[in-house]
C-alpha positions in Angstrom: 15.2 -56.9 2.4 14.5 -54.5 -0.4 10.6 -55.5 -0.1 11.0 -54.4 3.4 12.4 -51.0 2.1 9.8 -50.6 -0.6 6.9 -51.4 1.7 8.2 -48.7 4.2 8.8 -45.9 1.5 5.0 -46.9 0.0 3.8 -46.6 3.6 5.3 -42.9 4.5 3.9 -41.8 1.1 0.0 -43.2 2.4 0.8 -41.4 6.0 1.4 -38.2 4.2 -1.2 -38.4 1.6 -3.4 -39.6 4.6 -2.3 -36.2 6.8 -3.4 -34.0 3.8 -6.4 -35.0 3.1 -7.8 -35.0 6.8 -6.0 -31.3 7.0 -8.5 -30.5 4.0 -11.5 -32.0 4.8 -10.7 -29.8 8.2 -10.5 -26.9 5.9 -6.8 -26.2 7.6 -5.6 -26.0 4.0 -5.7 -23.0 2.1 -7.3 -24.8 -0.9 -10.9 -25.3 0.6 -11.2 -28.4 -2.1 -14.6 -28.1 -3.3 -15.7 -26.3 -6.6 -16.3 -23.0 -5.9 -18.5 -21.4 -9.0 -16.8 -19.0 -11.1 -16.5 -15.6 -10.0 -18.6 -12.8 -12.1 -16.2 -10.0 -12.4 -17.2 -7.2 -10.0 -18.0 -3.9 -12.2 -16.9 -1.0 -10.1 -19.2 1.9 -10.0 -16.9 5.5 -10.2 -13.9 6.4 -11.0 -11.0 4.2 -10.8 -8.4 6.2 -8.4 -5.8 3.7 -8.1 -4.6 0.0 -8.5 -2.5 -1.6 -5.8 -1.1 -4.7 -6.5 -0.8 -8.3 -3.5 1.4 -10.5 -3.5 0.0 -13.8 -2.2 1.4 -16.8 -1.3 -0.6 -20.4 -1.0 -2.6 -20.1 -4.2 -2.5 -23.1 -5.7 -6.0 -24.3 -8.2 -8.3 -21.8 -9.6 -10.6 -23.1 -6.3 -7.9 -20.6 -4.5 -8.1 -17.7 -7.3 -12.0 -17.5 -7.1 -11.9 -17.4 -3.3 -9.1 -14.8 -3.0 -10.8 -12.9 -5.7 -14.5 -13.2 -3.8 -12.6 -12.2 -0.5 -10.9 -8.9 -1.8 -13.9 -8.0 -3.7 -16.2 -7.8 -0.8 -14.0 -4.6 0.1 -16.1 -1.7 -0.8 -14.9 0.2 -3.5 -12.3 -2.6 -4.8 -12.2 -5.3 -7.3 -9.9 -8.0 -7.7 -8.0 -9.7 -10.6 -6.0 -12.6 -9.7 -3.1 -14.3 -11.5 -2.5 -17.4 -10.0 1.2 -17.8 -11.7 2.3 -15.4 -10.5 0.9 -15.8 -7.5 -0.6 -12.1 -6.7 -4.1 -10.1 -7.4 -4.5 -6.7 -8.5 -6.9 -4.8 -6.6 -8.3 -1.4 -8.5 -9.7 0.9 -6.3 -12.6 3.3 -6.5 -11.6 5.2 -3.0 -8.5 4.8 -0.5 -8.4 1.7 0.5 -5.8 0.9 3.3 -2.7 -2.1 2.8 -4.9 -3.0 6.5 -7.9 -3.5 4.7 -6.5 -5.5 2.3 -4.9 -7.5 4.7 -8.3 -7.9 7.0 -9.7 -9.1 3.8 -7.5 -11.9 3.6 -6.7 -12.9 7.2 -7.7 -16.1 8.5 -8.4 -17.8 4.8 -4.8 -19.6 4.7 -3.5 -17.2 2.0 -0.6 -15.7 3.3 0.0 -11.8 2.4 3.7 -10.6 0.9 3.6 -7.5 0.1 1.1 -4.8 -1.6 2.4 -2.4 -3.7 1.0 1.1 -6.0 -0.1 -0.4 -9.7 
């Protein structure tokens, strides 16, 4: 009997293991799973008008930093730092940049927007 129960406890943990890794190769995860390079810190050009600071939720490797930092730098006029502890980037700004734009940044990658708040 307890063989029976072992077996069935081994074979739930292989159906979920086995239900997360097809979800990633899919790339329905929010951690895409392959290597991304490091990301070059983007060197803002101007004067640094403000600093806004997103809370993110589903960061989980430094695979999800560099791609959350690569997504909110390709807004013009922003560049991203992000702390993966505590689970939120802070974006200085070079012009007004909108909580939308931000968000538009961000949508559709699996990363999961909290809040965003003045630096």
């Amino acid at each position: 009997m307890a063989n029976i129960i072992v077996g069935l406890i081994v074979l739930a943990c292989l159906v979920v293991a086995a239900r997360h890794i097809y979800k990633l190769f899919k790339g329905e995860t929010s951690c895409c799973g392959t290597a991304l390079p490091k990301v070059p810190e983007k060197k803002l050009t101007g004067p640094i008008v403000g600093e806004k600071i997103v809370k993110i939720d589903g960061m989980t490797c430094a695979n999800c930093k560099n791609r959350v930092e690569m997504l909110l730098d390709d807004i013009d006029g922003a560049a991203a730092k992000v702390n993966l502890h505590r689970g939120s980037a802070t974006v200085k700004i070079t012009r007004d940049v909108s909580d939308d734009e931000i968000r538009r940044a961000l949508a559709g990658s699996g990363y999961e927007v909290q809040s965003i708040t003045q630096g």
